[in-house]
Every structure is written in C-alpha cells, then in structure tokens.
MIBA-538505 format. One record per residue (C-alpha): x, y, z. Coordinates in Angstrom, 3 decimals. Example, Ala and Ser with C-alpha at 12.3 -4.5 7.8 and 13.67 -1.06 7.14 Angstrom:
2
px / py / pz
12.300 / -4.500 / 7.800
13.670 / -1.060 / 7.140
This chain:
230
px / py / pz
91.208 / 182.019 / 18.374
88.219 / 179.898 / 18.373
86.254 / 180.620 / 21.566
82.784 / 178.376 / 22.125
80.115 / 180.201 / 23.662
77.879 / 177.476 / 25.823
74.400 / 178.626 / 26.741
75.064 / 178.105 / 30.572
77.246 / 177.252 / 33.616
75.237 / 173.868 / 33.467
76.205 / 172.883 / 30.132
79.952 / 173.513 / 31.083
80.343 / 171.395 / 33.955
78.417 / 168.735 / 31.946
80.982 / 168.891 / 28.873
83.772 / 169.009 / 31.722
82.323 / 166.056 / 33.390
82.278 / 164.135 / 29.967
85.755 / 165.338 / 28.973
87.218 / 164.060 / 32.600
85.897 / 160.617 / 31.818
87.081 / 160.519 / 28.623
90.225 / 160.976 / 29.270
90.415 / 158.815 / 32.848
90.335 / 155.715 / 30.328
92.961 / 157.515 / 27.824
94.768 / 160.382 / 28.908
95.861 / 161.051 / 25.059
92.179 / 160.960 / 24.144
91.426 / 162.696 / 21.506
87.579 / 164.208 / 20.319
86.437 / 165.410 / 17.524
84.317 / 168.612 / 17.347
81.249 / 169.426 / 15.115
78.926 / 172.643 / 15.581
75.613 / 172.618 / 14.022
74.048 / 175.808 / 14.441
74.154 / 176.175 / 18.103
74.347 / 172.545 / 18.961
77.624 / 171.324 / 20.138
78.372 / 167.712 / 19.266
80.935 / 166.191 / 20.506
82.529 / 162.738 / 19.787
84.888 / 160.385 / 21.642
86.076 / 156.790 / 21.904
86.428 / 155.628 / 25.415
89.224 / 152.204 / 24.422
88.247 / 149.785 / 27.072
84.365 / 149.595 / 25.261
84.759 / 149.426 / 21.367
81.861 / 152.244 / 21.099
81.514 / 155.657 / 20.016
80.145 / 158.198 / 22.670
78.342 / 161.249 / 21.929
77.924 / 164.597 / 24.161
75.970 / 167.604 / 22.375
76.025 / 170.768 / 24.214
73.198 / 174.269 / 23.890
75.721 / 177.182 / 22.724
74.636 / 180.281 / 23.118
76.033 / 181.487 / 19.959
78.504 / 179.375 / 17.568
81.640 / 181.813 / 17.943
82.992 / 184.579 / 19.972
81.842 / 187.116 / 16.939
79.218 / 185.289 / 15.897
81.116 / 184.092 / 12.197
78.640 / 182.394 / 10.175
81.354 / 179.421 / 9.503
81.484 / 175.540 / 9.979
83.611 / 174.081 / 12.809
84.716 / 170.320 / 12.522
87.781 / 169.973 / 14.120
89.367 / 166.650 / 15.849
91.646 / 168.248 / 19.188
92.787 / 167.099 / 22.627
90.369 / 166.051 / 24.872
92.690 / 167.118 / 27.848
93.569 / 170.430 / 26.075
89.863 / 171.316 / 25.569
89.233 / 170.866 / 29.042
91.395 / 172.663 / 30.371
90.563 / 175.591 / 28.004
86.735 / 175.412 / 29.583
85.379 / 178.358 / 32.083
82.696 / 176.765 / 33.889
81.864 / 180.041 / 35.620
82.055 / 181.886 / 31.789
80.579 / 179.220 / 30.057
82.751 / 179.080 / 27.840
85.614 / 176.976 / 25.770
88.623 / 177.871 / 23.636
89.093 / 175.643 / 20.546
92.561 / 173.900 / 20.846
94.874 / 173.517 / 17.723
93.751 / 170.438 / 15.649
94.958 / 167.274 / 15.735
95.598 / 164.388 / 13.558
92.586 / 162.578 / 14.714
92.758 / 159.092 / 15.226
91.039 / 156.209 / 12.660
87.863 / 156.301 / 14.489
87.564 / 159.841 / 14.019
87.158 / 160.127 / 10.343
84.068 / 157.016 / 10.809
80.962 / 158.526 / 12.283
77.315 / 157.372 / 12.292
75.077 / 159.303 / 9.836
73.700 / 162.199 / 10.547
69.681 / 161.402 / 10.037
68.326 / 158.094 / 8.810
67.614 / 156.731 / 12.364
64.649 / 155.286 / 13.132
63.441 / 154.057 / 16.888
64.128 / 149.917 / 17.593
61.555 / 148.039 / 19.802
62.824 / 146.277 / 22.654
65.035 / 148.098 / 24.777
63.753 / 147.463 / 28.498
63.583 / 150.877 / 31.099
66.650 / 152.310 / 32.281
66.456 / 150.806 / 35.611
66.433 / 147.525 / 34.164
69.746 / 148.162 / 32.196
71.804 / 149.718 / 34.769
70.338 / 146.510 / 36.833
71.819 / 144.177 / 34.143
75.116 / 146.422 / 33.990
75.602 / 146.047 / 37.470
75.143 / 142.019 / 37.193
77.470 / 142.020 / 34.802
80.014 / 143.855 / 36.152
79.411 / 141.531 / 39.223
79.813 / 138.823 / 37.223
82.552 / 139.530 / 35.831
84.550 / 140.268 / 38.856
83.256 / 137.262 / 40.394
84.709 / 135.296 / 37.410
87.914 / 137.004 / 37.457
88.430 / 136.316 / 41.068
88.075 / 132.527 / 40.779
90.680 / 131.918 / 38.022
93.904 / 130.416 / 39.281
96.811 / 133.067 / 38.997
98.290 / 130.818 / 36.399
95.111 / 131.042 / 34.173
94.569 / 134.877 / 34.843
96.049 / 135.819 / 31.278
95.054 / 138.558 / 29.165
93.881 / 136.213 / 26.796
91.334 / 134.691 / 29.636
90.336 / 137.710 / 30.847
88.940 / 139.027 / 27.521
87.605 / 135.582 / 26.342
85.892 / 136.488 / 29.328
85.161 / 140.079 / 29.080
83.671 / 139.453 / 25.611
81.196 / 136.891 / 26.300
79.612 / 138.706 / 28.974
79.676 / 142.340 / 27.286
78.505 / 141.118 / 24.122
75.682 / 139.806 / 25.043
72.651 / 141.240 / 23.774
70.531 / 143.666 / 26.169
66.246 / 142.534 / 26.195
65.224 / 141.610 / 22.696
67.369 / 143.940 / 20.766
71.135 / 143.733 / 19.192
72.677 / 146.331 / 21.207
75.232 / 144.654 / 23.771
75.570 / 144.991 / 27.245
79.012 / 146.734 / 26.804
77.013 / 149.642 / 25.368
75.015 / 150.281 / 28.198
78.061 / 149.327 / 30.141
79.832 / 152.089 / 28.511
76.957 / 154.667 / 29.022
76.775 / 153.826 / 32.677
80.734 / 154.756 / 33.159
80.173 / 157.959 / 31.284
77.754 / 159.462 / 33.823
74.932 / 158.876 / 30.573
72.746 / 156.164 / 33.092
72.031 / 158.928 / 35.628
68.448 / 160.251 / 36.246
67.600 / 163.368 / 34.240
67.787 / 166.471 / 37.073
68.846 / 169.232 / 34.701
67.624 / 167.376 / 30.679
65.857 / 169.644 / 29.051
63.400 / 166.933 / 27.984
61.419 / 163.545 / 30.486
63.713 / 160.926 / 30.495
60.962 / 158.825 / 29.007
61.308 / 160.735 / 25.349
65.386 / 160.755 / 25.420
65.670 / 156.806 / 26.903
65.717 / 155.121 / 23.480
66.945 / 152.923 / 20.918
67.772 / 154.108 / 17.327
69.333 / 152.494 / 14.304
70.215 / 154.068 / 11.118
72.076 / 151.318 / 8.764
74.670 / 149.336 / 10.698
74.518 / 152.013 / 13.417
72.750 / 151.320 / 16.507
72.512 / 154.578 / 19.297
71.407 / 153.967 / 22.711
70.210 / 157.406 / 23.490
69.900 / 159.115 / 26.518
69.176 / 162.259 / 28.215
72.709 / 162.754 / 28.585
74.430 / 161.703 / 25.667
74.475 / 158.687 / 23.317
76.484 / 155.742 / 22.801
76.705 / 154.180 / 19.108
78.043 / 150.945 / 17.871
78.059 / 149.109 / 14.555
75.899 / 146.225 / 14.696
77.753 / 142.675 / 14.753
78.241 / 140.888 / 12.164
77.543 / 143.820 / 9.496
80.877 / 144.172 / 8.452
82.266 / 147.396 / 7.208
79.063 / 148.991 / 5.180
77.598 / 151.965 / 5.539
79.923 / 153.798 / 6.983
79.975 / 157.874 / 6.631
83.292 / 159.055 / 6.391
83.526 / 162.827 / 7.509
C-alpha cells in the first residue's frame, strides 16, 4: 500500500477541493499521479473545457517508509478522494487504472518560457464572468426549436475561444481555471500572487499559471507536434 504523506492539513483540503471539482463535471474522472521528490503533481481533464488542469501538492515525505522509488500512476479521481485524511494529511494510492487518451499526452516538463500579454487576474475573471453572461444571455434568446446541441456549441465555441488580451490563450482556459477554484485570491500560496499569475509556453503548450494550480492547452492551429508522451 501506497500511502502519500502531504506536508499539512492545508494541502489536503486543497487536493480534496480539486478532486471534488473534478469529478462534479465527470464522476468517472480519472487523474493521473506523478511525484517528483516531494512535489505532488497531479493531472486531470475536466470534459466540458478541452484543457488539461494541474494541482501540485508539498509532501512531507514521498512514501509511508520513505522508498526512494518513482510514482506515476493514472487512478480514480473519486477513489483517491475518498482515500484522503484531511486531519492526517494524508492519501492512500488507489489501484491503477487504464488511464484515458489524454493521460498518456502531457505538456513537457521544462522548456517554458513566460508570454507577454496576459492582463491581471481581476481583469480575466472580469472577462470570464462576461462571458459566461453572455453566453447565457444568448442561450436564453434562441427559440426552443433552434436550442440544439449543435447551436449551443456553435455558440459555446465562438465565445470560449476567443483569445484573452493580446495573447493565444482562450477564454475557456481562464474559464476553466475560474470553475476549478484556481481564480481565487492567494490566502494560504506559499508565494505573492503577482510571481504565480502568469503565462508560459513551452512548444505548442500554453499554461496559464496560478497560485493554485495551472491550466494547459495546445495552442490552435498547431496540430499534433510536440507532444510528450509519458
């Protein structure tokens, strides 16, 4: 048995929070685990956004004996958090998986480099909020016989693809940060929201990170390149 030591309570209810939304958009959600000395990385697809979102977590130690080994692992998200002890701080590794396509595509691990651009985070979750206004506001004016699924994300992808300030990351990315609790103001980051708020690229990978975790998306139009398989 595989048993995660995390360096607090804090950290716990923070990988608990993430794993809860997660799996509120897909209760079969699956994640897939990677432990980097005592960083915690976790990776998930939340459907309804086409991104990738990333949650790293402090450990206090890698393992329960301290076993100098790897850990990459793809498992339930639901099954992982149940196995959490907020009040231990700990987690027990589920039983893999057979992880889903996304699972086996991950950005690379260094080659990013900061993008100019990206406006302050009250200015995106200002232009999330418009466009979730939007939107609904668009959605509520279509006839009931033109409310199709087709319509709605014809849509849906104009307004989340559009591109946020003077950079290519689209508003669905920000839009997806926002519902994953990673928009929030940074009470317990271990670094000033200024130095975590920003926008990275590395290849056809662009990361919006943020104090809380990151959200990364292939870059439109890029096609299939430069992808590290894992």
């Amino acid at each position: 048995m595989t048993v995660l030591h995390l360096a607090d309570d804090g950290e716990a209810a923070d990988l608990a929070a993430f794993l809860a939304r997660l799996i509120h958009y897909d209760r079969a959600a699956a994640v897939r685990l990677q432990v980097s000395g005592t960083t915690l990385a976790v990776f998930g697809r939340p459907p309804s956004f086409e991104v990738l979102a990333i949650r790293t977590a402090r450990l206090a130690k890698p393992y329960e004996n301290g076993l100098d080994v790897l850990l990459d692992v793809t498992v339930s998200a639901g099954e992982l958090l149940e196995s959490l002890d907020e009040s231990a701080a700990t987690a027990v590794v589920p039983a893999a998986v057979t992880g889903p396509p996304w699972a086996g595509l991950l950005p690379p691990r260094g080659g990013w480099r900061q993008e100019p651009g990206l406006p302050g985070l009250d200015t995106v979750r200002a232009m999330v909020a418009e466009a979730v206004a939007e939107f609904r506001s668009r959605i509520g004016e279509l006839t009931p016989e033109r409310r199709t699924r087709p319509e709605l994300d014809r849509i849906g992808r104009e307004i989340w693809s559009r591109p946020i300030g003077d950079t290519a990351l689209p508003v669905r990315a920000a839009h997806a940060a926002q519902s994953l609790g990673f928009l929030r103001p940074a009470a317990r980051a271990t670094v000033p929201d200024e130095a975590a708020w920003a926008l990275l690229s590395s290849g056809t990978w662009l990361r919006l990170r943020t104090p809380y975790g990151s959200i990364a998306v292939r870059r439109a139009g890029l096609g299939a390149l430069d992808v590290s398989v894992r």
